[in-house]
Biopython code that builds the backbone (N, CA, C, O; Angstrom):
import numpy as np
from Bio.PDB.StructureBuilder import StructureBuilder

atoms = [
    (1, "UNK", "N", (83.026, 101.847, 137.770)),
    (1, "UNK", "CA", (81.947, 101.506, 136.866)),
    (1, "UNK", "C", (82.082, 100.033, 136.501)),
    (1, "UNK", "O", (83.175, 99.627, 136.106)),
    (2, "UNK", "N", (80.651, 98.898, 136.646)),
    (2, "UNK", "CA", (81.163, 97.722, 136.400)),
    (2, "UNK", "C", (80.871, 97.188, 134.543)),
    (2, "UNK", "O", (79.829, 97.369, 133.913)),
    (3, "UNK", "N", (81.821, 96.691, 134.165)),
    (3, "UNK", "CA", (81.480, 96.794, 132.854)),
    (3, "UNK", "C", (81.242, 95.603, 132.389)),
    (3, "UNK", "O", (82.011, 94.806, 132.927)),
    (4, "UNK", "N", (80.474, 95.053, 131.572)),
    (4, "UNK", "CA", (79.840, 93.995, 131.323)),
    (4, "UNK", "C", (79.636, 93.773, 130.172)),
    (4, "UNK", "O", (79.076, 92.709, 129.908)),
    (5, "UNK", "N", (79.961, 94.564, 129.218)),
    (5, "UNK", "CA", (79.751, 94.391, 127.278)),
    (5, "UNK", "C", (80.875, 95.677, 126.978)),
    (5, "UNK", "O", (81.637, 96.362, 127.661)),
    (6, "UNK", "N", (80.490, 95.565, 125.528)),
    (6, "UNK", "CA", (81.179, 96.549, 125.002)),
    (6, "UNK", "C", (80.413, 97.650, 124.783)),
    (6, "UNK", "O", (81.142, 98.400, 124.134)),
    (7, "UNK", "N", (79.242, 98.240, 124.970)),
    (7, "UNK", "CA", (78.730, 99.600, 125.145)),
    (7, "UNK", "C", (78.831, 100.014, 125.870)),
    (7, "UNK", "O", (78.844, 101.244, 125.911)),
    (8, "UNK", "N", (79.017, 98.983, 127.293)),
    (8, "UNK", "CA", (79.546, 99.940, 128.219)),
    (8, "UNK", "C", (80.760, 100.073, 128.770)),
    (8, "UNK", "O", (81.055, 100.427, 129.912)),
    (9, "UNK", "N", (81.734, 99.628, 127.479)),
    (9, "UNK", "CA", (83.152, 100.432, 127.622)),
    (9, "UNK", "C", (83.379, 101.055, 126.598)),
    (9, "UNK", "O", (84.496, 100.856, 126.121)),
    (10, "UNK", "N", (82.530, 101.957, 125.911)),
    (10, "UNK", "CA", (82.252, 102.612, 125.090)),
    (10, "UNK", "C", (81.899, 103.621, 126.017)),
    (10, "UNK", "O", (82.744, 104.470, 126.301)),
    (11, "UNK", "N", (80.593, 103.657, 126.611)),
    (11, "UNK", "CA", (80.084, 105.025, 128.248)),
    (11, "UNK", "C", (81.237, 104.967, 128.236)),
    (11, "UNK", "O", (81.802, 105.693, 127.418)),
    (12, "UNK", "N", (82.197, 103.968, 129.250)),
    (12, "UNK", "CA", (83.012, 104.295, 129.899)),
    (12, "UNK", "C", (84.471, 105.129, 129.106)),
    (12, "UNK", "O", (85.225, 105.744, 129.861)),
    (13, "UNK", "N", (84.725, 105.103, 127.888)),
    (13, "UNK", "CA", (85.846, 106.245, 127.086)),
    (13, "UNK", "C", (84.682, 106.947, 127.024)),
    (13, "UNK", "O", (84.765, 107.245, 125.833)),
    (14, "UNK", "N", (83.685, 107.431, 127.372)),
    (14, "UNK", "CA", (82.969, 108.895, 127.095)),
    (14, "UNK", "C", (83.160, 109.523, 128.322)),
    (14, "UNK", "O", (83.310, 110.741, 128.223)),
    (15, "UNK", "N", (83.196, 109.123, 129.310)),
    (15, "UNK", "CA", (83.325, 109.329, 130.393)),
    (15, "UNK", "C", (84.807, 110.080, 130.850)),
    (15, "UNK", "O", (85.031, 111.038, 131.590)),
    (16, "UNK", "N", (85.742, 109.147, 130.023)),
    (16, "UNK", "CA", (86.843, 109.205, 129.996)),
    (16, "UNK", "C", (87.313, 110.988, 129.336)),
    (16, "UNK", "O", (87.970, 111.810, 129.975)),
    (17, "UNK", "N", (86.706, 111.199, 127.842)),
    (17, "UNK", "CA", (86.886, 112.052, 126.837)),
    (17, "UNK", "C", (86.134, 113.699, 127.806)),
    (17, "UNK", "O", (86.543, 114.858, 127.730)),
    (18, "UNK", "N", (84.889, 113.105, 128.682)),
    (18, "UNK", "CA", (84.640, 114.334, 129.243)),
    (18, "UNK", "C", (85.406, 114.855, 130.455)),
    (18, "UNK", "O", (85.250, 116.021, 130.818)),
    (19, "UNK", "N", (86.341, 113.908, 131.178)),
    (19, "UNK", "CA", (87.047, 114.532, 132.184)),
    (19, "UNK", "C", (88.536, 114.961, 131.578)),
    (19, "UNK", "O", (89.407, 115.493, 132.267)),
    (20, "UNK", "N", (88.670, 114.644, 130.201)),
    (20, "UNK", "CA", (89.745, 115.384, 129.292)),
    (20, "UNK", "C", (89.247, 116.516, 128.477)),
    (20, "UNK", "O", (89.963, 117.440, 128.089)),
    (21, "UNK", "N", (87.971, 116.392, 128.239)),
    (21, "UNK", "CA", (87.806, 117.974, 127.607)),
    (21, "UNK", "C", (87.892, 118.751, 128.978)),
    (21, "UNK", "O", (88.557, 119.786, 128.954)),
    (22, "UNK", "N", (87.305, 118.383, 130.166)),
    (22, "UNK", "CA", (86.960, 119.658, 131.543)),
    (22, "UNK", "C", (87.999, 120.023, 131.875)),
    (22, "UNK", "O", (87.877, 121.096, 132.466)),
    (23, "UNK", "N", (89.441, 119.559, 131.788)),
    (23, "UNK", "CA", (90.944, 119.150, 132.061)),
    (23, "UNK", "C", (91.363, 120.567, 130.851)),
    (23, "UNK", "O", (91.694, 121.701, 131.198)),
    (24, "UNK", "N", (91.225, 120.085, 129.474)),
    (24, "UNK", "CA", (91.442, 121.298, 128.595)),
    (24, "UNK", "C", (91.044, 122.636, 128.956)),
    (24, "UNK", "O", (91.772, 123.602, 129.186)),
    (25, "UNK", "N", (89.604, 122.545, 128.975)),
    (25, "UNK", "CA", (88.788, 123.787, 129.149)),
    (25, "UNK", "C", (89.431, 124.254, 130.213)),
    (25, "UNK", "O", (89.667, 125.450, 130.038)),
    (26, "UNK", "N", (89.786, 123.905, 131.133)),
    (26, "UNK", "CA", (89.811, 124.489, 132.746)),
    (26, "UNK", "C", (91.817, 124.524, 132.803)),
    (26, "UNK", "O", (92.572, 124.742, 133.751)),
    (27, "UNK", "N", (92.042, 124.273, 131.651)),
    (27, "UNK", "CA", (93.649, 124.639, 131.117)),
    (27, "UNK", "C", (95.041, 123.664, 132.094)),
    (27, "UNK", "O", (96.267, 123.733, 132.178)),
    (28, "UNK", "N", (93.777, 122.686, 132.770)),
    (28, "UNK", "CA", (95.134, 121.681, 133.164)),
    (28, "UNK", "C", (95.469, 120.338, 132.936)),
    (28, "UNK", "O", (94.687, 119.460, 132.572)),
    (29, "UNK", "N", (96.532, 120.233, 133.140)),
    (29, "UNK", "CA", (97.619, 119.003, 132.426)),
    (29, "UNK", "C", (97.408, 117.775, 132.854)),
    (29, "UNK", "O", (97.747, 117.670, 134.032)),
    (30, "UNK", "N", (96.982, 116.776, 132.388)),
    (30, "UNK", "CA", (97.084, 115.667, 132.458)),
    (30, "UNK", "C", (98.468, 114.957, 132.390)),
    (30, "UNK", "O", (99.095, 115.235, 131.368)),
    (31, "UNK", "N", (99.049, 114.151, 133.205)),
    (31, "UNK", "CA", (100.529, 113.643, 132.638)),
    (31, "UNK", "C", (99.839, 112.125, 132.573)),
    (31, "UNK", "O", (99.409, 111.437, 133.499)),
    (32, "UNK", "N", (99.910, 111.748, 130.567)),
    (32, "UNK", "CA", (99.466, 110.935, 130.056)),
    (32, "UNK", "C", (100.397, 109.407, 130.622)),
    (32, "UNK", "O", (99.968, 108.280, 130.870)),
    (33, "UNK", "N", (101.259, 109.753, 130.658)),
    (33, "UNK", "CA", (102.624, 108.644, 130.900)),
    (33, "UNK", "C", (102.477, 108.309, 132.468)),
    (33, "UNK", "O", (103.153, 107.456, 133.044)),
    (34, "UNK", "N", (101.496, 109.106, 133.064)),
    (34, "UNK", "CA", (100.948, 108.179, 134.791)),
    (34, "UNK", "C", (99.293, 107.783, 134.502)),
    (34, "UNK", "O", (98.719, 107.167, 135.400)),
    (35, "UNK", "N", (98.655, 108.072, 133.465)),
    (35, "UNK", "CA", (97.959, 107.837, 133.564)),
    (35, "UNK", "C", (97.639, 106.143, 133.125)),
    (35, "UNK", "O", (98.104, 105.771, 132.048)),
    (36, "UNK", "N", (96.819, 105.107, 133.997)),
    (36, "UNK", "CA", (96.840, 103.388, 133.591)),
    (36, "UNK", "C", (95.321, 103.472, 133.875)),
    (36, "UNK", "O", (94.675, 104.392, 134.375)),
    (37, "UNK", "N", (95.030, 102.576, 133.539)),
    (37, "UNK", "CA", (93.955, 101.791, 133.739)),
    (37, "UNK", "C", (93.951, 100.143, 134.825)),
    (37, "UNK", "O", (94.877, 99.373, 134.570)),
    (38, "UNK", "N", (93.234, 99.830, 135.621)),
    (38, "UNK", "CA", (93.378, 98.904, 136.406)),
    (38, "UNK", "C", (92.170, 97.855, 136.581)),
    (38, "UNK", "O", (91.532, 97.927, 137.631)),
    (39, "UNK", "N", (91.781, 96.813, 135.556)),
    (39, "UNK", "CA", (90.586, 95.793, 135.732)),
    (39, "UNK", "C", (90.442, 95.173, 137.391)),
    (39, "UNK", "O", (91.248, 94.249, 137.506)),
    (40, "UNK", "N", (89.991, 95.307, 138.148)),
    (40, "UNK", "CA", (89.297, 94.607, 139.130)),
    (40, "UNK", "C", (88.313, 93.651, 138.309)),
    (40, "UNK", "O", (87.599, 93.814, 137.320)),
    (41, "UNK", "N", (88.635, 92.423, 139.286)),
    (41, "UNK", "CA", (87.659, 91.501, 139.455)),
    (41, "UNK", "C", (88.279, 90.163, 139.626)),
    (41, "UNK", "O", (89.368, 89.808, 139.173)),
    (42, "UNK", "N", (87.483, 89.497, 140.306)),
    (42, "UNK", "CA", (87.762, 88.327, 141.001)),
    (42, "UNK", "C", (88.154, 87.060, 139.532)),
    (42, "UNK", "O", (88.970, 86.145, 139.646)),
    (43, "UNK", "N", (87.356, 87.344, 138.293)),
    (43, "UNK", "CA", (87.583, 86.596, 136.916)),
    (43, "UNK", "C", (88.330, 86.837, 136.479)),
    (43, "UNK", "O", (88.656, 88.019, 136.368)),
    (44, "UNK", "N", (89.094, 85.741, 135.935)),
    (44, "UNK", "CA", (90.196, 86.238, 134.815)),
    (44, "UNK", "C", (89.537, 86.376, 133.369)),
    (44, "UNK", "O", (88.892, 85.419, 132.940)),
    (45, "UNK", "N", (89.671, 87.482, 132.637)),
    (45, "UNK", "CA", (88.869, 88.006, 131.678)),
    (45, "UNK", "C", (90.270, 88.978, 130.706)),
    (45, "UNK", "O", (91.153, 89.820, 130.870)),
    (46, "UNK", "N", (89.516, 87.933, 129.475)),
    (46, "UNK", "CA", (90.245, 88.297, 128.401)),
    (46, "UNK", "C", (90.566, 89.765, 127.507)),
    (46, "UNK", "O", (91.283, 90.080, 126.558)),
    (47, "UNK", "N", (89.448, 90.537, 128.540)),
    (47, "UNK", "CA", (88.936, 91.741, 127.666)),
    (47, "UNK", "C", (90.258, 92.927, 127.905)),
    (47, "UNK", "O", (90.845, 93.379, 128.888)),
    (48, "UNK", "N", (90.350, 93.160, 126.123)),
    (48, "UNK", "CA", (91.611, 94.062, 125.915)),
    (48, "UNK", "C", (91.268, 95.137, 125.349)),
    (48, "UNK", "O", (91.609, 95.433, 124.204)),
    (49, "UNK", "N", (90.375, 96.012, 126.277)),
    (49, "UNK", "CA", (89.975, 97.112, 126.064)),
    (49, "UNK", "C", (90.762, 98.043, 125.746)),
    (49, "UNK", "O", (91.826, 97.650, 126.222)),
    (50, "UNK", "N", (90.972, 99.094, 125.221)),
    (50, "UNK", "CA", (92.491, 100.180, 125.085)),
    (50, "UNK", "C", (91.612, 101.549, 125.626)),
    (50, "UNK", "O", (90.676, 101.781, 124.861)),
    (51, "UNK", "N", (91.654, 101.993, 126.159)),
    (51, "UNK", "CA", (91.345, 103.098, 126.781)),
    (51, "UNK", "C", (91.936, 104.803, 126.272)),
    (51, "UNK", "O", (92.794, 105.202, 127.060)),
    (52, "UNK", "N", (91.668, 105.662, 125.299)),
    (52, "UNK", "CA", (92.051, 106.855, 125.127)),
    (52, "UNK", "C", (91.978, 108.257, 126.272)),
    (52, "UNK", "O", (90.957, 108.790, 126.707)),
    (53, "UNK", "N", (93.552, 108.649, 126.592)),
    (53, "UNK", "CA", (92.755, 110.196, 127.520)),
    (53, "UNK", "C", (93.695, 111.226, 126.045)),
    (53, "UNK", "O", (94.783, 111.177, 125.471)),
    (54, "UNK", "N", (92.758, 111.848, 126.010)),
    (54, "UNK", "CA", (93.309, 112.548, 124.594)),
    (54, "UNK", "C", (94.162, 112.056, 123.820)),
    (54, "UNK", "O", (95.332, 112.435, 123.772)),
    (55, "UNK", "N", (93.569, 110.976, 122.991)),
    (55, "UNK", "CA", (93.899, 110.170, 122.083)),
    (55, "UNK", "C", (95.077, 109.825, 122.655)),
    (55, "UNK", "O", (95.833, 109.885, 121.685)),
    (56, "UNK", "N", (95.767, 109.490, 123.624)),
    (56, "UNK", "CA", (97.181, 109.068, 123.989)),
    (56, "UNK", "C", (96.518, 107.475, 124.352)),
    (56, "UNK", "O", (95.467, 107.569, 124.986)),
    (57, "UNK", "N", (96.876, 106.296, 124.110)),
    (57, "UNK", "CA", (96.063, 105.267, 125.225)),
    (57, "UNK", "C", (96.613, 105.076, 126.204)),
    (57, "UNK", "O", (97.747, 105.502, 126.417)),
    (58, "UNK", "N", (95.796, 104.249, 127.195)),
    (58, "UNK", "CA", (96.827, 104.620, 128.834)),
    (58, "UNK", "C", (96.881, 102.772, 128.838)),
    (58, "UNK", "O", (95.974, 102.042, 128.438)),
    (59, "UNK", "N", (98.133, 102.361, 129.375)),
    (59, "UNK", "CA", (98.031, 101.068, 129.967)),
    (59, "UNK", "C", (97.489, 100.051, 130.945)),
    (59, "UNK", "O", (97.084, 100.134, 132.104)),
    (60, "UNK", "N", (97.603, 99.202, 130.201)),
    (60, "UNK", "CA", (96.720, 98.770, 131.709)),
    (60, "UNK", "C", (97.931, 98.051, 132.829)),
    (60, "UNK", "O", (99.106, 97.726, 132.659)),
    (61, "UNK", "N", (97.162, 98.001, 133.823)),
    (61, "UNK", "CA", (98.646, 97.315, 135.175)),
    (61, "UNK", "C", (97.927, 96.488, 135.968)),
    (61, "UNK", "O", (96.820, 96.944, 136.255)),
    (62, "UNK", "N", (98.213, 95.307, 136.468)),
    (62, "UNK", "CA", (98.184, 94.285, 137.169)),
    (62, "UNK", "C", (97.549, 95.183, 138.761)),
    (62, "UNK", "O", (96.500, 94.991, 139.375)),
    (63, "UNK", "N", (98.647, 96.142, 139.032)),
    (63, "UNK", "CA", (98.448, 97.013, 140.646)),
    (63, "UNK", "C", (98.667, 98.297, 140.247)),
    (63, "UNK", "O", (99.111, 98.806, 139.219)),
    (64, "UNK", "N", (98.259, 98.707, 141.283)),
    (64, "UNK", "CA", (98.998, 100.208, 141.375)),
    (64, "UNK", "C", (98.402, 100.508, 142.788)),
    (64, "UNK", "O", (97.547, 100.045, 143.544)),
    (65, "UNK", "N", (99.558, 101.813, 142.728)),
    (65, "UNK", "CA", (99.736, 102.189, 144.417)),
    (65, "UNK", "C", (98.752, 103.623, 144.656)),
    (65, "UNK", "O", (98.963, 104.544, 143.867)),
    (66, "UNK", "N", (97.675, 103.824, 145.738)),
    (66, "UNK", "CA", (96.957, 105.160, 145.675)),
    (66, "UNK", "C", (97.177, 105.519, 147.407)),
    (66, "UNK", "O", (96.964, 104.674, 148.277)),
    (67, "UNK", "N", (97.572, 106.725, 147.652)),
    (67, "UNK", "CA", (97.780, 106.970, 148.874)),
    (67, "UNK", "C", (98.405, 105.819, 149.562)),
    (67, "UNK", "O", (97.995, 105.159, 150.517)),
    (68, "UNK", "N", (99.564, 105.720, 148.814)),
    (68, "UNK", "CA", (100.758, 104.906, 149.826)),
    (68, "UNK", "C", (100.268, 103.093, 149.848)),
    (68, "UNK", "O", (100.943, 102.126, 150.201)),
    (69, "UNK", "N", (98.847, 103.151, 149.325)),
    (69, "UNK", "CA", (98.546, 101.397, 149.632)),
    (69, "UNK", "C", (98.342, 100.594, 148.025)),
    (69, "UNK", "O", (97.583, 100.696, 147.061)),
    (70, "UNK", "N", (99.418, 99.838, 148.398)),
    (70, "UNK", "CA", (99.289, 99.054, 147.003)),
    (70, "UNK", "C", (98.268, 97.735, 146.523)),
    (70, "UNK", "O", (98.483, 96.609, 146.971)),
    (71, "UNK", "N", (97.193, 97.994, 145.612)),
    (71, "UNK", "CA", (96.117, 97.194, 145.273)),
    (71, "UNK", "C", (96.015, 96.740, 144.001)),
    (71, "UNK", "O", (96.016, 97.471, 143.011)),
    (72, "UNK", "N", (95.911, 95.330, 143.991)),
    (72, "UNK", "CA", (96.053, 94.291, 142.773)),
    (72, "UNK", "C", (94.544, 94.687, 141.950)),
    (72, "UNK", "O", (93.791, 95.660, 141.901)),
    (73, "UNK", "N", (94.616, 93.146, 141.281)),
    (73, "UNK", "CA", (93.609, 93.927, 139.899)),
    (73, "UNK", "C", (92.249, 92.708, 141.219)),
    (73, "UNK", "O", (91.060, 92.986, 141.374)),
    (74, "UNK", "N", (92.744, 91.880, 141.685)),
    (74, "UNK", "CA", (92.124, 90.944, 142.875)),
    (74, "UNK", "C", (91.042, 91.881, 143.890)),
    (74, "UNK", "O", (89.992, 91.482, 144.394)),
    (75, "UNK", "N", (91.614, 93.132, 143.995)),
    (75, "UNK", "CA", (91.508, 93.659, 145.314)),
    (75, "UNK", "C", (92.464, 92.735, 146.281)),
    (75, "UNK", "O", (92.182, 93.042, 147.439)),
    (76, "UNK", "N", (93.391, 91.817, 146.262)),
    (76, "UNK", "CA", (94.411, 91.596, 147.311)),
    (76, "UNK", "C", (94.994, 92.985, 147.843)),
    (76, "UNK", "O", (95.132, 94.131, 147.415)),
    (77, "UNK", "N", (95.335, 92.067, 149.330)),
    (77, "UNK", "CA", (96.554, 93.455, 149.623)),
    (77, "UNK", "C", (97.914, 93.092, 149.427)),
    (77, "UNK", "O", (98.628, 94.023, 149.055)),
    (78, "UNK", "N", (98.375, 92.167, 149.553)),
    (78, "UNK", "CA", (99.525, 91.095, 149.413)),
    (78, "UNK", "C", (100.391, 91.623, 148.775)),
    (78, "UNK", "O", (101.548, 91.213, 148.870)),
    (79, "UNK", "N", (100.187, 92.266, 148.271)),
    (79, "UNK", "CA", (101.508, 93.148, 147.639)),
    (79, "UNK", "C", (102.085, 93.932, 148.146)),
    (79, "UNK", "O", (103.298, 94.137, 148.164)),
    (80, "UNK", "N", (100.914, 94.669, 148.805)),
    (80, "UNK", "CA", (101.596, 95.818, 149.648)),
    (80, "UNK", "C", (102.178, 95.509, 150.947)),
    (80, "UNK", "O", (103.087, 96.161, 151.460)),
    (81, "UNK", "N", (101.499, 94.270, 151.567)),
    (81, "UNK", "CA", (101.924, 93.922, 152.470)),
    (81, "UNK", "C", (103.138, 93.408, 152.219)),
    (81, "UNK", "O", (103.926, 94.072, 152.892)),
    (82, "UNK", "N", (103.890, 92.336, 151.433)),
    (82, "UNK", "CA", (105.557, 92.379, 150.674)),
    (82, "UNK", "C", (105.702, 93.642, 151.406)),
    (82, "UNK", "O", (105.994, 93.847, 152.584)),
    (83, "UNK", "N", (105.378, 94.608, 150.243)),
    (83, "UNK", "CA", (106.160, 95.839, 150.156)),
    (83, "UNK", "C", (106.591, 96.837, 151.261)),
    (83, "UNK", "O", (107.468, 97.700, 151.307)),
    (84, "UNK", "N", (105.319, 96.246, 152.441)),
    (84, "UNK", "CA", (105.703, 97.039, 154.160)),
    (84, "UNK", "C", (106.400, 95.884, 154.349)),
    (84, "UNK", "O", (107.428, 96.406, 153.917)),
    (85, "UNK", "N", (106.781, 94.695, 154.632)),
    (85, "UNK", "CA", (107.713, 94.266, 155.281)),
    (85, "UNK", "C", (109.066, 93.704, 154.865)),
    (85, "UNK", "O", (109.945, 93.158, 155.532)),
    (86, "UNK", "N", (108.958, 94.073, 153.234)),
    (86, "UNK", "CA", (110.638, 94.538, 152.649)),
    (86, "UNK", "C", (110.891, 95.476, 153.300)),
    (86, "UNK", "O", (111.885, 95.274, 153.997)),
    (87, "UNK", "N", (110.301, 96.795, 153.461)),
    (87, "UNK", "CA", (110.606, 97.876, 154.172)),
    (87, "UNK", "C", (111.148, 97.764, 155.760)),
    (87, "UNK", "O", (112.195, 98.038, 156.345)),
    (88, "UNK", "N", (110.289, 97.399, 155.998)),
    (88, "UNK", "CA", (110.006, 96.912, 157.130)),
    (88, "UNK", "C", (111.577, 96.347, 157.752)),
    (88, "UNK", "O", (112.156, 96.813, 158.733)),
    (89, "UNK", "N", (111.949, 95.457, 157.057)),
    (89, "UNK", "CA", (112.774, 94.301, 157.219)),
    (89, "UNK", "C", (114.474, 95.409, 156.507)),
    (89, "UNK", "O", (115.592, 95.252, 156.999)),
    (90, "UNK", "N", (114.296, 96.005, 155.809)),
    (90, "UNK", "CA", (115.722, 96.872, 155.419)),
    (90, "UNK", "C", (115.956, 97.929, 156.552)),
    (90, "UNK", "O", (117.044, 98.359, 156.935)),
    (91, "UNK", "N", (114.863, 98.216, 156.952)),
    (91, "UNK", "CA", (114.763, 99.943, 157.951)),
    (91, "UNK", "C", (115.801, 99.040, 159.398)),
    (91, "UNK", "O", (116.786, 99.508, 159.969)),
    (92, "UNK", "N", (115.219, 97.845, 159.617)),
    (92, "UNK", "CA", (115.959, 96.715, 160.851)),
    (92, "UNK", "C", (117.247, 96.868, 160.365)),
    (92, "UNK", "O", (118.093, 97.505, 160.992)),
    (93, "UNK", "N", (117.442, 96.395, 159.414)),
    (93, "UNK", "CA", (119.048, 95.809, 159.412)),
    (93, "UNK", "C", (119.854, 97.523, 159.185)),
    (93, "UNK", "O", (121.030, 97.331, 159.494)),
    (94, "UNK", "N", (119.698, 98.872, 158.829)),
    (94, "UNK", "CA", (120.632, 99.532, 159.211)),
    (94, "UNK", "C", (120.623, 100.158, 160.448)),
    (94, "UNK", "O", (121.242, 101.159, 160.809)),
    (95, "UNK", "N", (119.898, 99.495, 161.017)),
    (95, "UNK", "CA", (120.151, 99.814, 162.792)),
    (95, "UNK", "C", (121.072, 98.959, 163.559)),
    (95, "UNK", "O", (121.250, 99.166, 164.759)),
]
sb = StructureBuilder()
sb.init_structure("model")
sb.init_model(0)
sb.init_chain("A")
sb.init_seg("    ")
for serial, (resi, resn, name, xyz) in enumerate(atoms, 1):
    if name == "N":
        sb.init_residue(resn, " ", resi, " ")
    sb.init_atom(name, np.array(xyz, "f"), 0.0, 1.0, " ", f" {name:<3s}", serial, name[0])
structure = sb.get_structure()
């Protein structure tokens, strides 16, 4: 969702509050302590939104990793790419 004021990061914790009530109702667990938040965008932007999933707030993070590929707040890949050829480069040397 692209957000552009503060009403619509207001939608966006409603949005938030209804996939935590459907989560209740439907009797499953959220683990609050993985749950972050991640700003995309090419601007650097001051906005320090706090985000609630059942009143817990979630943090925000620079990256995070989804199906194994790690993505900045840029959309870079550069991180992940590091991160395959640290790998990359340790898996060599115990051979």
């Amino acid at each position: 969702m692209e957000i552009e004021n503060n009403s619509q990061t207001a939608l966006f914790q409603e949005y938030i509050n209804v996939i935590s009530d459907w989560a209740n109702t439907w009797q499953l667990k959220l683990s609050y302590n993985k749950c972050h938040h991640l700003r995309v965008s090419l601007h650097k932007c001051d906005t320090s939104a706090c985000y609630l999933l059942n009143n817990v707030p979630s943090s925000r993070v620079t990256s995070c990793t989804d199906l194994g590929v790690c993505v900045g707040s840029v959309l870079s890949l550069s991180e992940h790419i590091d991160n395959v050829v640290a790998k990359a480069k340790q898996r060599a040397i115990c051979y």
